[in-house]
C-alpha positions as CSV (number, residue, x, y, z in Angstrom):
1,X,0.0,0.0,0.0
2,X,1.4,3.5,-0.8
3,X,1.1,6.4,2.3
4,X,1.2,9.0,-0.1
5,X,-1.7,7.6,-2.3
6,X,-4.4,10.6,-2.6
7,X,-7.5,8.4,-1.2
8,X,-5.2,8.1,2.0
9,X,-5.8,12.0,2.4
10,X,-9.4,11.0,2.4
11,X,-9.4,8.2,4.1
12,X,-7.9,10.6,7.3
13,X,-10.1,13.0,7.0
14,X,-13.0,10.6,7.4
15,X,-11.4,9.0,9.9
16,X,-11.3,12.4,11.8
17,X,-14.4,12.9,11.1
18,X,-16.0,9.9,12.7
19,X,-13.7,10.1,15.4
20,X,-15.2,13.9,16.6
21,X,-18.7,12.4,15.9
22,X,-17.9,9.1,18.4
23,X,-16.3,11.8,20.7
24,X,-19.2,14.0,20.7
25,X,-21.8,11.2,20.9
26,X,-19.7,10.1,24.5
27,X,-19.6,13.5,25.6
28,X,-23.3,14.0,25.0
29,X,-24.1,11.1,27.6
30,X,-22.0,13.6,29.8
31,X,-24.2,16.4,29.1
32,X,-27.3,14.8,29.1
33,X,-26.9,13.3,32.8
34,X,-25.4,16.1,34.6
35,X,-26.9,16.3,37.1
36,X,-26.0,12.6,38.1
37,X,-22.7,13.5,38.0
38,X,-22.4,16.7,40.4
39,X,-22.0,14.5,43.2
40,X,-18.4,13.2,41.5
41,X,-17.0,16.0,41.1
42,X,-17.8,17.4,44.7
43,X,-15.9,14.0,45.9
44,X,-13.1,14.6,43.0
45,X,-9.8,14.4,45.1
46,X,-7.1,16.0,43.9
47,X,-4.2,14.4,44.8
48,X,-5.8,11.2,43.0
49,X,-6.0,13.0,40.4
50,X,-2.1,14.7,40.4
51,X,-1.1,11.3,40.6
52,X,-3.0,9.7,37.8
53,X,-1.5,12.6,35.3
54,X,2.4,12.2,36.9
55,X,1.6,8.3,35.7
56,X,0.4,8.9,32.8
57,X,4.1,11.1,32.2
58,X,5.9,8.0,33.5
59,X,4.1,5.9,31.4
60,X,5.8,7.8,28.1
61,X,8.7,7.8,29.2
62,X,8.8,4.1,29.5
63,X,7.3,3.8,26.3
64,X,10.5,5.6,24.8
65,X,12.7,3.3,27.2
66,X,11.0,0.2,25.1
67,X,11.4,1.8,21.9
68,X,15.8,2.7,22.8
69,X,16.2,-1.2,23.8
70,X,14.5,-2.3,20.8
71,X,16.4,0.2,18.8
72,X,20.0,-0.3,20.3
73,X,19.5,-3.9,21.9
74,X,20.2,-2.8,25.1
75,X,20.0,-0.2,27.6
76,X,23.1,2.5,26.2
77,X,23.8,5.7,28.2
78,X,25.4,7.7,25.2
79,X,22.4,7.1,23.0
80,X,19.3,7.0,25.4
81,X,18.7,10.6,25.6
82,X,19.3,11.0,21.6
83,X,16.2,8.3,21.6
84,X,14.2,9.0,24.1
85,X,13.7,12.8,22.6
86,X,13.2,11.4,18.8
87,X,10.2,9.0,20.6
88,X,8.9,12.1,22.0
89,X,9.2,14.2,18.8
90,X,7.5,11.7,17.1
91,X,4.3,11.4,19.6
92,X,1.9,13.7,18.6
93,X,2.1,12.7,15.1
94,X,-0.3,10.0,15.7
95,X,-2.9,12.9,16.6
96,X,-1.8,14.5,13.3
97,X,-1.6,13.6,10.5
98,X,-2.1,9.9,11.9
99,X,-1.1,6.6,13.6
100,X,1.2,5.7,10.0
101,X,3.3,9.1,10.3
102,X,4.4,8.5,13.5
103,X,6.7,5.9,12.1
104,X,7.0,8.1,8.9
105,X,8.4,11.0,11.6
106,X,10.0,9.3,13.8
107,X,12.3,7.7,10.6
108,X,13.0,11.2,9.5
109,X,14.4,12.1,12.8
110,X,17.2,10.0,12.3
111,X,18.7,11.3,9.6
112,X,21.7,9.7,7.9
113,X,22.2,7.7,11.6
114,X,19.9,5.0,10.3
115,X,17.8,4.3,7.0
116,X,13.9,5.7,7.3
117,X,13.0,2.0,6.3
118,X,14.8,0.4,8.9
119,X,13.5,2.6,11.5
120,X,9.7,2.5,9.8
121,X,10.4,-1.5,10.6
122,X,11.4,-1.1,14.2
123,X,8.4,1.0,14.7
124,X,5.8,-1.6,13.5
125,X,7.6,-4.2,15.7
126,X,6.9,-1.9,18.7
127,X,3.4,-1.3,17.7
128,X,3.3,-5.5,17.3
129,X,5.0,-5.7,20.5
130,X,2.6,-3.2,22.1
131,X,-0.7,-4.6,20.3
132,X,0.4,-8.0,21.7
133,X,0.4,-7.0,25.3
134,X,-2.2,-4.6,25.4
135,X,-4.7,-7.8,24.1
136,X,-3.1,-10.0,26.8
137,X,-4.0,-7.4,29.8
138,X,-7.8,-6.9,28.3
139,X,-7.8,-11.4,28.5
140,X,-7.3,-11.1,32.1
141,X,-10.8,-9.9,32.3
142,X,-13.7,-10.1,30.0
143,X,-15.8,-6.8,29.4
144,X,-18.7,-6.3,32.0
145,X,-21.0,-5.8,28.9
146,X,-20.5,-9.5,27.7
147,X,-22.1,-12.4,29.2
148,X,-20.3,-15.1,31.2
149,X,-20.4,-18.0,28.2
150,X,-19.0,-15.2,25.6
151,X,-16.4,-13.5,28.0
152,X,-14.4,-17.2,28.3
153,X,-14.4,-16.9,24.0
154,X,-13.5,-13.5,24.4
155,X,-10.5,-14.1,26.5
156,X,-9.6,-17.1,24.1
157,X,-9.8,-14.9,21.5
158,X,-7.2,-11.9,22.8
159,X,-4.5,-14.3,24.1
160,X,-4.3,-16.0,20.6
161,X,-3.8,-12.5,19.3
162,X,-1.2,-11.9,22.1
163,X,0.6,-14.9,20.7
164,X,0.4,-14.3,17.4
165,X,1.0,-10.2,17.5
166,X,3.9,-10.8,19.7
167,X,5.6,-14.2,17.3
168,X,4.8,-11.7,14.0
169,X,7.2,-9.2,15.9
170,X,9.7,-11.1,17.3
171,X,10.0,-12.5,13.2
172,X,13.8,-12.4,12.5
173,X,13.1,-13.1,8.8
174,X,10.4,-13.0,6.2
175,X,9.6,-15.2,3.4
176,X,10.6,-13.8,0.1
177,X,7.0,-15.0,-1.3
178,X,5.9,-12.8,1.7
179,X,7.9,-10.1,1.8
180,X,6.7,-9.0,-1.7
181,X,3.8,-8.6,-1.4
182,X,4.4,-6.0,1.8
183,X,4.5,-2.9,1.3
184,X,7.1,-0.8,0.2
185,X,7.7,0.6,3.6
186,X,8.1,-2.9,5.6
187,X,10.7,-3.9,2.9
188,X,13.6,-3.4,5.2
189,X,12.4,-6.2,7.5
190,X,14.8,-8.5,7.1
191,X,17.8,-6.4,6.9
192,X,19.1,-6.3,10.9
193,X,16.7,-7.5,12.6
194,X,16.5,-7.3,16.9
195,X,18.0,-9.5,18.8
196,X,15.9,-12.2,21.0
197,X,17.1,-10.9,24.0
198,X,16.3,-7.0,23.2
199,X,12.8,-8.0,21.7
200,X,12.8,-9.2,25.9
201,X,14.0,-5.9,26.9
202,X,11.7,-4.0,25.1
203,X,8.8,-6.7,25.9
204,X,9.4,-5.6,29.6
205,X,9.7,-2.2,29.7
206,X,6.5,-2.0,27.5
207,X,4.4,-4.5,29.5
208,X,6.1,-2.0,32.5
209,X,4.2,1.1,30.9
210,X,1.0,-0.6,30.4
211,X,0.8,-1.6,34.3
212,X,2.0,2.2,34.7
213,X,-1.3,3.0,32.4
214,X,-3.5,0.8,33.7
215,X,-2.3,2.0,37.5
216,X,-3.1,5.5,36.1
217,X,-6.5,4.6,34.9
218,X,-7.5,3.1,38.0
219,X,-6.2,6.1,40.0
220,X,-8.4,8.7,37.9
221,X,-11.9,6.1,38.7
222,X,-10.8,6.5,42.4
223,X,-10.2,9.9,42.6
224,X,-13.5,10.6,41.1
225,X,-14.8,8.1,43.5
226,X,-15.9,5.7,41.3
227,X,-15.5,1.7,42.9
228,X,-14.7,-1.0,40.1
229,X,-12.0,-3.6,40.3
230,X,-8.7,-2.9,39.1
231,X,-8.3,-6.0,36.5
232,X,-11.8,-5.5,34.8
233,X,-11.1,-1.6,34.7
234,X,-7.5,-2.5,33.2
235,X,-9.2,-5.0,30.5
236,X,-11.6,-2.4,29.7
237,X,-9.0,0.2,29.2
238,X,-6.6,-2.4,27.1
239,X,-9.8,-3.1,24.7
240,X,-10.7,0.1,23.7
241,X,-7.2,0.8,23.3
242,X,-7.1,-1.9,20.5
243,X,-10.3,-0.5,19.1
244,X,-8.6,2.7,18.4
245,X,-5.5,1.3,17.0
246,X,-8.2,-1.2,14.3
247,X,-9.7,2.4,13.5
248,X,-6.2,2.9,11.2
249,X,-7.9,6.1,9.6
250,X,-9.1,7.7,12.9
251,X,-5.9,9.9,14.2
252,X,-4.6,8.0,18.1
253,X,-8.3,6.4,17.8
254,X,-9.8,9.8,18.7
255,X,-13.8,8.8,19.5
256,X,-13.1,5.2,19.1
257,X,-11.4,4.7,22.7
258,X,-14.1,6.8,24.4
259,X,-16.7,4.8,22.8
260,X,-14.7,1.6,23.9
261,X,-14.5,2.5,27.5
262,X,-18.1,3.7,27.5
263,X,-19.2,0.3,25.9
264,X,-17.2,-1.9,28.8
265,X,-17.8,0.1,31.7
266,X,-21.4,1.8,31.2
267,X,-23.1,-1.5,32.7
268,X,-21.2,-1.1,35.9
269,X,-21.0,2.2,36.5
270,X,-23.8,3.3,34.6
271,X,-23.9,5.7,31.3
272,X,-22.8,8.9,32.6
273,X,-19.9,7.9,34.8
274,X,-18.8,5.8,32.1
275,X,-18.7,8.4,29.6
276,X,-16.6,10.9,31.8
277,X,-14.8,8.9,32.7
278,X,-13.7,7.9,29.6
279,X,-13.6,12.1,28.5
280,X,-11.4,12.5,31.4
281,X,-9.1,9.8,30.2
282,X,-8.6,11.3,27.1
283,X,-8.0,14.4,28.6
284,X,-5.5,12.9,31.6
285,X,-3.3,10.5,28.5
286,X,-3.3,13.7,25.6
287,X,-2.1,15.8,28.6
288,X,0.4,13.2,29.6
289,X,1.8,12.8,26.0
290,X,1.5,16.7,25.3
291,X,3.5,17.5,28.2
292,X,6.7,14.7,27.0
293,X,6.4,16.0,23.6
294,X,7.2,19.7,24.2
295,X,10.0,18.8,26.1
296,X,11.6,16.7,23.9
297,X,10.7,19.5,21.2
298,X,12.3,21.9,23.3
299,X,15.3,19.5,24.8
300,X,15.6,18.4,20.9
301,X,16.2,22.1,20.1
302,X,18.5,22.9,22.5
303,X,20.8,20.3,22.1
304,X,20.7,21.2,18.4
């Protein structure tokens, strides 16, 4: 598939365009039930949420720590800052243009240091290696929306695609009657591949950031005193956060997550709750990311 085709142009601005509707349709439920929610904000502590925001910081920055191992096998001091700022450059290109031009960016920001295709590559194993874990957490427990007999199928069904996101990944070496028919951009796949042991690294400190996400999550429902168990709001979280990333088109699944969390959580803690809660996620993990991309912007620029 070519990126610079002109129905890609399109297909992100419909994307967008869906996304603000889904966004709009969640934050309705907000407006529509206010006054069932005045009660939360009057308990609202703040501390809870001070800490929820400082985790969702950390989280990025072990997000970058996964994407320098991968990059560099291992853990190096001369390199990590170099890397850490060009994962933070790169962030808030998923918002815009897209999810695709984060890898596009992210290439272009290591110059003649590496090729943009072997970088593009390392990216879509992170996003494989990322994909893979965030369907493992949503296994450990099943939407409260689905019924018992379809939440065991439902769990079946995101550990296989744990497995096979994370084995995809962690391939050394494609077929040459597969790699054809890839796209351009993914034909540097075979050309240096990770090692086992960084794919580990990287596997750790990403699986690290996800507990560090799913510890901020759970930190924002408390301090808005809402009372739901920390694994089904973690599998809730993980699942609407693969719902986004399926939504190619729709720029860091704006609309799509919302929806997601509002879809899991609205039978427990009922339709308006749900829906800010899910608002106030959005606006807690944009925040988070905002905040680690202007200072790598400005770091970046300085040590220019």
């Amino acid at each position: 598939m070519n990126w610079r085709n002109p129905f890609s142009g399109y297909g992100r601005m419909l994307g967008l365009a869906l996304g603000l509707a889904a966004f709009v349709l969640v934050a309705l439920q907000i407006w529509q039930r206010h006054d069932e929610l005045l009660p939360l904000w009057r308990r609202m502590d703040v501390a809870h949420i001070a800490a929820a925001l400082i985790l969702c910081v950390l989280v990025q920055g072990l997000f970058g720590l996964s994407w320098h191992v991968l990059a560099r096998g291992r853990v190096e001091r001369a390199s990590l800052v170099a890397d850490q700022l060009r994962w933070g450059q790169s962030l808030m290109a998923k918002y815009l243009p897209g999810k695709i031009w984060q890898g596009v960016a992210r290439g272009a920001l290591y110059g003649e240091e590496r090729h943009v295709g072997a970088v593009f590559v390392l990216f879509v194993r992170e996003q494989l290696l990322s994909l893979g874990i965030s369907a493992l957490i949503a296994a450990a427990c099943a939407p409260a929306a689905l019924p018992a007999t379809l939440g065991w199928w439902f769990r079946c069904g995101f550990v296989a695609a744990a497995f096979v996101l994370t084995a995809i990944a962690a391939l050394r070496r494609l077929p040459a009657a597969v790699r054809v028919r890839l796209p351009a951009s993914l034909a540097a796949w075979n050309s240096a591949p990770p090692a086992p042991a960084a794919l580990l690294r990287a596997w750790l400190a990403q699986f690290a950031a996800y507990l560090a996400m799913c510890a901020a999550f759970a930190t924002l429902a408390d301090g808005f005193g809402l009372q739901l168990g920390w694994l089904q709001l973690s599998a809730a979280l993980c699942f609407a956060g693969l719902a986004g990333v399926a939504a190619l088109f729709v720029p860091a699944g704006l609309g799509v997550r919302e929806a997601g969390l509002f879809w899991c959580l609205s039978p427990a803690l009922g339709p308006g709750n749900a829906a800010m809660l899910a608002v106030a996620w959005r606006v807690a993990i944009t925040a988070g990311e905002g905040s680690v991309a202007l200072l790598a912007l400005a770091a970046g620029s300085r040590r220019r």
